[in-house]
Every structure is written in C-alpha cells, then in structure tokens.
N, C-alpha and C positions, 0 to 999 in steps of 0.2 A: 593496733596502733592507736594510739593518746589522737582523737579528734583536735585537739588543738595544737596538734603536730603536725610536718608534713616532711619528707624524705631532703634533707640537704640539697639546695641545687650546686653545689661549689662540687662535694664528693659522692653524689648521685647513693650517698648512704653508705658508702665505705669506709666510712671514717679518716681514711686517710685521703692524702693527694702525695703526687712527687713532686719534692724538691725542683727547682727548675735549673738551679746551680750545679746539686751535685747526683741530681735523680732520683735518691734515697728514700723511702715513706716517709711522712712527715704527717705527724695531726694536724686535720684540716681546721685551719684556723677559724672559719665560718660558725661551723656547727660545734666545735670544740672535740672534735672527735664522738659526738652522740651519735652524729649520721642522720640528725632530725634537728630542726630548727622550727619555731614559733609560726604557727597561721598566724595569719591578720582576719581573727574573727569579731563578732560583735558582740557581747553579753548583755541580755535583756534579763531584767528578774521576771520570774517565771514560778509558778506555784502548779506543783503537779497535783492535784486533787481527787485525791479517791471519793466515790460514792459512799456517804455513810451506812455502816451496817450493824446490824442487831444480831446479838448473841447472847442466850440463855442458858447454862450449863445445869438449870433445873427442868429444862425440857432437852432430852438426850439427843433428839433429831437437829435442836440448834445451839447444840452447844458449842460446835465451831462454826463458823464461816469465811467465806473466799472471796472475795475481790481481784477481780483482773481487770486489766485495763493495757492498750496496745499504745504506743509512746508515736506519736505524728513520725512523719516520715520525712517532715521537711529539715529538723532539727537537732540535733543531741540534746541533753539536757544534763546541766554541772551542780550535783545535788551536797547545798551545805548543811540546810537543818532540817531536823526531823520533829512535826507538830501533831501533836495527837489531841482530840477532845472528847475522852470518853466517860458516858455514866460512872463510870466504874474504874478506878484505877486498877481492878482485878484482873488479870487478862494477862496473854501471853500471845506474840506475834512472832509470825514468822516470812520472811522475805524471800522470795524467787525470781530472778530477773531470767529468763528465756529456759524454763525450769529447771535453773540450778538454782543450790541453796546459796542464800547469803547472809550474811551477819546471822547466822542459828548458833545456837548454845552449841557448845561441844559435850554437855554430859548428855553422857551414853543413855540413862535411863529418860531424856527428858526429849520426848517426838515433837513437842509443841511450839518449841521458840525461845525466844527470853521474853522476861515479865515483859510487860508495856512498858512500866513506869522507867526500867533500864536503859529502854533502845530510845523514849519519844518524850521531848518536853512539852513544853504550852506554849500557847500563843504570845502568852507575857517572858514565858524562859525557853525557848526550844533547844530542843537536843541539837548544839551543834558541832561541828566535824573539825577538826585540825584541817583535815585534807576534806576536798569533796570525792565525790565518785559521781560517775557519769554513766547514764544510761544513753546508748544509741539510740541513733532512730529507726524506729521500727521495734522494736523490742517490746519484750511480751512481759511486764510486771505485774507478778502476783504478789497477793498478802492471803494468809494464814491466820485468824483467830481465833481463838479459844478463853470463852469466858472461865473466869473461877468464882464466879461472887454471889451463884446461883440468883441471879436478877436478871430481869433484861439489861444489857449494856448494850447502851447506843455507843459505837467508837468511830468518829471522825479523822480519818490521817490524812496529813497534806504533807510533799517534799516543798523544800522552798531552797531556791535556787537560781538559775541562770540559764535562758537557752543559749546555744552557742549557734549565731549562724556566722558560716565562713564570708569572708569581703572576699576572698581570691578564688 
C-alpha cells in the first residue's frame, strides 16, 4: 500500500457503499471508488546519502563495489532526484532495495547496471523523476558499482527527496 495512503473510512475499502434510497452499490463518493484516500502526512526534504566509495577496474579485487545502508525506521522516504559526484563519469550502477533489482538495464548481456551518467545527474542538474518512488521504513538499500575508466573513481550518490511522516 502507497504510505501516503490509507484504506477509505466511508467504504472500509470496498469501493462501493449502498444506496440508502434504493439499496443498489453505488461508487463511494469519498474515495471515488479507489477504496483509499490521502494521509495527512508531513514532507520534510530529506537527502538520503550514501557513503562515498572507491572503485578501480585496473585492480580486479576493486573493480566493483557495494554500498548498503538500512533506511530509519521512523519514516518512509519520497525519492525525486538522483545526485552522483563521481571522479569518473565511467561507471555503471545498479540498484537494490530489500534485494530486489531496480531500475537495472534489461540487456541480457549486461550484469552491471546502466552507465552512471543515465540513471544520476549533479548537484547543479540532477537526475530527476516525473514520479518519485519511495523507500519504506526499514528497508535494506543497496547500490552496485562498477568502474570502467580503469582509475580510481571516487563515486558520491545522494537521493534527494522527502521524508514522509504521518500527522494521523
């Protein structure tokens, strides 16, 4: 369920209610037939920050590395842009939120991610989202990288965003 959601109290989530005239099911007029209606939360901006990491694709043992990090437990978090600062625009990321993949390439041939420069803008343009996506609380986010520029790359990623705490 969408955290900034919560189950209709009019039709307890069945989208309809009866008629009180002629009995009939009727779209509840409350929730519009969704069966869910708007929390009253609060949105605080919110920068989720990953530890910066090093990665070498001319030293074989570091040429990928992993970042994880466990998302507080008090709050969701409503993720609109994506900010990278890496030596190297060379690189390839890949994303896992409670380890499932997300946002990864679909070609078959390619285990590593999409480029950096696809998925993460900068500080001054960041990658950002039509829609956000939201991480719960508690939730286990990994990142995946993979230098290509055979250098050290330092790579910086931050989400930037919204926590969500609920008022009800």
């Amino acid at each position: 369920m969408d955290p900034t959601k919560k189950t209709c109290p009019a039709c307890q989530g069945r989208r309809v209610l009866s008629n009180p005239q002629t009995g009939n099911p009727a779209t509840c007029p409350l929730c519009e037939g969704d069966g869910e209606v708007d929390k009253k939360i609060k949105r605080t901006l919110y920068d989720f920050v990953f530890p910066p990491l090093t990665v070498n694709s001319s030293v074989p043992a570091t040429a990928q590395g992993a970042v994880s990090l466990k998302v507080t437990t008090d709050f969701d978090l409503e993720i609109w842009d994506i900010v990278a600062n890496p030596t190297s625009w060379s690189a390839q990321v890949r994303l896992e939120i409670n380890a499932t993949g997300f946002m990864n390439t679909t070609d078959p041939g390619n285990q590593n991610g999409i480029d950096l420069a696809n998925w993460a803008g900068t500080g001054t343009l960041p990658y950002s989202r039509r829609w956000p996506f939201v991480i719960h609380r508690g939730d286990q986010v990994a990142l995946y990288l993979t230098d290509l520029s055979s250098a050290p790359n330092r790579i910086a990623i931050a989400f930037k965003g919204f926590q969500l705490v609920p008022l009800e």
